[in-house]
C-alpha positions as CSV (number, residue, x, y, z in Angstrom):
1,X,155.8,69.5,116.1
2,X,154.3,73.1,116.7
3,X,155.6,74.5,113.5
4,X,154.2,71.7,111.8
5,X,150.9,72.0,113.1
6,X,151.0,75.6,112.3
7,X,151.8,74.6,108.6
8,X,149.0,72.2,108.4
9,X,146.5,74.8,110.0
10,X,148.1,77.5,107.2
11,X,147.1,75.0,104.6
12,X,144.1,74.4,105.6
13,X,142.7,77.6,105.9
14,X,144.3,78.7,102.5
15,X,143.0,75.4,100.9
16,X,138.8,76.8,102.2
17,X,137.0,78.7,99.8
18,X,135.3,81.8,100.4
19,X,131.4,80.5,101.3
20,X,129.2,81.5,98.3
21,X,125.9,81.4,98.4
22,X,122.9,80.9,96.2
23,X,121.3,84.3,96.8
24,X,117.1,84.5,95.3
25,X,116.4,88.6,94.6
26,X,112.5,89.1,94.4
27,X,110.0,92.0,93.4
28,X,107.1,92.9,91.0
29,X,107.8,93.5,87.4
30,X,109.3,96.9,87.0
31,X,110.9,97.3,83.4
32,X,113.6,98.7,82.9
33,X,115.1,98.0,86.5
34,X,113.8,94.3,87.1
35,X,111.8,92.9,84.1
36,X,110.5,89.7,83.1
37,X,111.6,86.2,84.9
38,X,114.1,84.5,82.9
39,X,113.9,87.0,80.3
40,X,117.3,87.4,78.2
41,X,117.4,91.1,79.2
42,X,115.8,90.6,83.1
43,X,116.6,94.6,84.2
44,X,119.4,96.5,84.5
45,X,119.0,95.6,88.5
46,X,119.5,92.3,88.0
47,X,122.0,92.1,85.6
48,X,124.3,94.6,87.5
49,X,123.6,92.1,90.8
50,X,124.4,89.1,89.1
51,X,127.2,89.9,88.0
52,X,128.6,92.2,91.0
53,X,127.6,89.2,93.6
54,X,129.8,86.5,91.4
55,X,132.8,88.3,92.3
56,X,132.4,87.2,95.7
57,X,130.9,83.3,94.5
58,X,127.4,83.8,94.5
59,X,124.4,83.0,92.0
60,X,121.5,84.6,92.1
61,X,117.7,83.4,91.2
62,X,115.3,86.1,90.5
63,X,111.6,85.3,91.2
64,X,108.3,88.0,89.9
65,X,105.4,88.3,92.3
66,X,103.7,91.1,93.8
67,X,105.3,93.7,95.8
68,X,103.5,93.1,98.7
69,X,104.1,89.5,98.8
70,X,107.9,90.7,97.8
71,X,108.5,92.5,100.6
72,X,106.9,89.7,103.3
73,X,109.1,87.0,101.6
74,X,112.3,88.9,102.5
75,X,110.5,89.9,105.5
76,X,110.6,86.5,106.8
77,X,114.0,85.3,105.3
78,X,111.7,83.2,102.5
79,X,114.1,85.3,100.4
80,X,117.5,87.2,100.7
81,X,116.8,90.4,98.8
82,X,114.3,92.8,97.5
83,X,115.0,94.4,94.4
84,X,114.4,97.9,94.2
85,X,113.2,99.4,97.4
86,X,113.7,102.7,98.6
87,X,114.2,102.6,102.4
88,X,111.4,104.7,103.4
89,X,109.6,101.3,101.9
90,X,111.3,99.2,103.9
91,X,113.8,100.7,107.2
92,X,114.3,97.5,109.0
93,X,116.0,96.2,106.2
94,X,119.4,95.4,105.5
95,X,120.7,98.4,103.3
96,X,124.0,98.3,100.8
97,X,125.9,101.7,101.4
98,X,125.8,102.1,97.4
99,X,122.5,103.1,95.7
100,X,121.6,101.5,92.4
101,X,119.7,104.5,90.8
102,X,117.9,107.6,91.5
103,X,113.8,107.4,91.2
104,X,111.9,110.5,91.2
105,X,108.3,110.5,91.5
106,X,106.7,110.7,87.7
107,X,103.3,112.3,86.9
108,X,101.4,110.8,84.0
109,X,98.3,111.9,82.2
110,X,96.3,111.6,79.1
111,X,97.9,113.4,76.2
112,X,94.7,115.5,76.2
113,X,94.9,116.9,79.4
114,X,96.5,119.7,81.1
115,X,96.8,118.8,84.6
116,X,100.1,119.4,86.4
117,X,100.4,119.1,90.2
118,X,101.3,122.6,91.3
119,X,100.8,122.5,94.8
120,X,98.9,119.1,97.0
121,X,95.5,121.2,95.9
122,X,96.0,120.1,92.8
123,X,95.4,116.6,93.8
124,X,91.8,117.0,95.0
125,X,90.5,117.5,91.6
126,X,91.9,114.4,90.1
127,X,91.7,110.4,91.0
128,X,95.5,109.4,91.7
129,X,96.5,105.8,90.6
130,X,99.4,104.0,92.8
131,X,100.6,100.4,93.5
132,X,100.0,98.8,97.1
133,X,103.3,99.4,99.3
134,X,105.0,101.5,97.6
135,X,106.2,104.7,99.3
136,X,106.1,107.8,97.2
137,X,108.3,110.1,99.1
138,X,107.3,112.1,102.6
139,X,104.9,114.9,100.9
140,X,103.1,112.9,98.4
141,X,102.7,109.7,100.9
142,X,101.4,111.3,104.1
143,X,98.6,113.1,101.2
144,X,97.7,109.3,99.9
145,X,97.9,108.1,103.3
146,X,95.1,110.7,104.4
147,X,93.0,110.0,100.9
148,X,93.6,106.1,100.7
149,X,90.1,104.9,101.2
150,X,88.5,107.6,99.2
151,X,87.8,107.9,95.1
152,X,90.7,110.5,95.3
153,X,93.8,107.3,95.6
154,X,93.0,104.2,94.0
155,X,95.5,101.1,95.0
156,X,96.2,99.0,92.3
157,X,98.4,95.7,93.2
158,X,99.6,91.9,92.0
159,X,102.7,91.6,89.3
160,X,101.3,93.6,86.7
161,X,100.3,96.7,88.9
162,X,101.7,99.5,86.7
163,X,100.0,97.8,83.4
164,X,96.8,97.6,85.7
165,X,97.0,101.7,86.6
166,X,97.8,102.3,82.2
167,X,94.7,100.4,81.5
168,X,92.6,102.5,84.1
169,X,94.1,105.6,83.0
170,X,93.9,105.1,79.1
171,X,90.2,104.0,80.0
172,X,89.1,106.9,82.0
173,X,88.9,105.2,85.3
174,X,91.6,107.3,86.9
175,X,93.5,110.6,85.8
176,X,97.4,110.9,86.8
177,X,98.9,107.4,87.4
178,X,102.3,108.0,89.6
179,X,105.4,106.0,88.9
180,X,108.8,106.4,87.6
181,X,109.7,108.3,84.0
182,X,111.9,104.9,82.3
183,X,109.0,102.1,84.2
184,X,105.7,104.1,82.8
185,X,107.6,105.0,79.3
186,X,109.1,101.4,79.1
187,X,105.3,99.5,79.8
188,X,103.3,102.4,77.7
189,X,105.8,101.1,74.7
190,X,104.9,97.5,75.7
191,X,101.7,97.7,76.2
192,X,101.2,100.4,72.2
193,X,99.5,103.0,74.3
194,X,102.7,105.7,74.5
195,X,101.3,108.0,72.1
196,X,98.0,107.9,74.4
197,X,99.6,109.7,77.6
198,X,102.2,112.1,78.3
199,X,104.2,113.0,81.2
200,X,102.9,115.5,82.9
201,X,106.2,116.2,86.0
202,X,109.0,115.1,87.1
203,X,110.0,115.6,90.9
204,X,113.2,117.2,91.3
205,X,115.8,114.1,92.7
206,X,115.9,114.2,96.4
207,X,118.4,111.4,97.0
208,X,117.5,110.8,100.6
209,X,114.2,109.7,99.1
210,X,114.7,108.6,95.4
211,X,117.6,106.7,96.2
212,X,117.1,103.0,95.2
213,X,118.6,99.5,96.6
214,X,118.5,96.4,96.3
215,X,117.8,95.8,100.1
216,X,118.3,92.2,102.4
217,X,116.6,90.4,105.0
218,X,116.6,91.8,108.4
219,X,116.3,88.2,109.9
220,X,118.8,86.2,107.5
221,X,122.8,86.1,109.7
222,X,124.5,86.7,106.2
223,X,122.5,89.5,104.8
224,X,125.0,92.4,106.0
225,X,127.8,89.9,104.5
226,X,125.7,90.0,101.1
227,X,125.1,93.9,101.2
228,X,129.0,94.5,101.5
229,X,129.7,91.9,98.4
230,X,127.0,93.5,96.3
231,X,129.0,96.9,97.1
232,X,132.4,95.2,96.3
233,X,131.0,94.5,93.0
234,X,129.7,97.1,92.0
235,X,132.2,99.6,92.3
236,X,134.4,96.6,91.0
237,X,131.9,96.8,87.5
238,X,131.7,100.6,87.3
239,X,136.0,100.7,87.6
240,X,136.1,98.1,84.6
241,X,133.3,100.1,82.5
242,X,131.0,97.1,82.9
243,X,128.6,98.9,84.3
244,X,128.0,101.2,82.1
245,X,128.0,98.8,79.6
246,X,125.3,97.2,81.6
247,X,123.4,100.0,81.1
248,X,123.5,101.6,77.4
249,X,121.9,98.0,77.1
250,X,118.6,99.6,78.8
251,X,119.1,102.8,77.2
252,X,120.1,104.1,80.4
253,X,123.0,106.1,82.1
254,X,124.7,106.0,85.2
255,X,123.2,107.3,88.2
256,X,126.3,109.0,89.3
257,X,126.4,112.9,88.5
258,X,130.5,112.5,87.6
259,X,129.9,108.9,85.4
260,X,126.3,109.8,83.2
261,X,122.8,110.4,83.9
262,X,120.2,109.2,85.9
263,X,118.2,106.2,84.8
């Protein structure tokens, strides 16, 4: 009788599926890492979660809104995931132990002029575009947080913030716009104003800072489980070459020093 009960439990237990779930990534329109909703190429982010969460069962809806509205949806377990967040942006969130890209801060100006930022001095004599809740590293974000109500740091925000800081800059509202290199070069070609600016610096990579995610709900019981499956998957598509497939797509490189480049 006990061994078959044990048999039937055995059976049981082999016979349930693992629990997949329908997992919804959100977050402002950022080209090349998440792009357009239900675009055939939607970012290189989503792509590589897509496919790294269906190892474990999942599907995955991605949803465009604003950044700020991103972040209070995951916030409040509305939504499982926010899709490229550094964790200085969000710490209380629910953080894979594999990053999805670096990000270094990217300086753009008009073509015409010669402003680099040599030193936080060199801020005072220009007016700064950024985007509402992002976080541009320690240095750069405590100056912005000082300056934030002044002409100095003008917030631009809603789903087409980086197209809204362009517009300001090509129009002589602003004077540096602050982003990333492959977001500003990939909307300046969308938007026919790339021969208009020109990058002006790079940051040097500082991965404790530059290091993006796609981060999880800190109030959602399964978001650890979905952090840990996204990692499974993705060193599961970067063993099979997939990855890297995923990427040449976007024009891009890996992010790992020993695999490519930095996207």
């Amino acid at each position: 009788m006990r061994t078959l009960l044990a048999l039937i439990l055995i059976a049981a237990f082999a016979a349930s599926p693992v629990r997949a779930d329908s997992i919804t990534l959100v977050a402002d329109s950022w080209c090349p890492y998440n792009c357009e909703e239900g675009a055939d190429a939607p970012g290189y982010l989503i792509d590589i979660a897509r496919e790294a969460l269906s190892f474990s069962g999942h599907t995955l809806t991605y949803q465009e809104m604003s950044w700020t509205r991103a972040i209070y949806q995951v916030q409040r377990g509305a939504a499982h995931g926010l899709v490229g967040a550094v964790p200085n942006e969000v710490p209380d969130f629910i953080f894979p132990k594999l990053a999805l890209g670096l990000v270094p801060n990217a300086f753009f100006t008009l073509t015409e002029s010669a402003w680099k930022p040599t030193d936080k001095d060199a801020f005072s004599s220009v007016r700064l575009g950024v985007i509402r809740d992002y976080d541009y590293g320690s240095r750069l974000q405590a100056w912005i947080d000082q300056h934030i109500n002044t002409i100095l740091v003008q917030e631009a925000q809603g789903n087409n913030a980086l197209e809204t800081n362009l517009r300001k800059l090509v129009h002589g509202r602003i004077d540096v716009v602050v982003d990333q290199k492959a977001s500003v070069l990939a909307k300046a070609r969308e938007m026919g104003i790339a021969d208009q600016i020109r990058l002006a610096c790079e940051d040097p990579v500082k991965p404790e800072e530059d290091s993006l995610y796609i981060a999880f709900s800190p109030v959602l019981e399964r978001s650890r489980q979905y952090a840990d499956d996204l990692d499974k998957g993705v060193r599961m598509l970067r063993e099979q070459g997939r990855l890297q497939i995923i990427l040449k797509a976007y024009g891009l490189e890996d992010w790992e020093p020993s695999v490519g480049g930095t996207p």
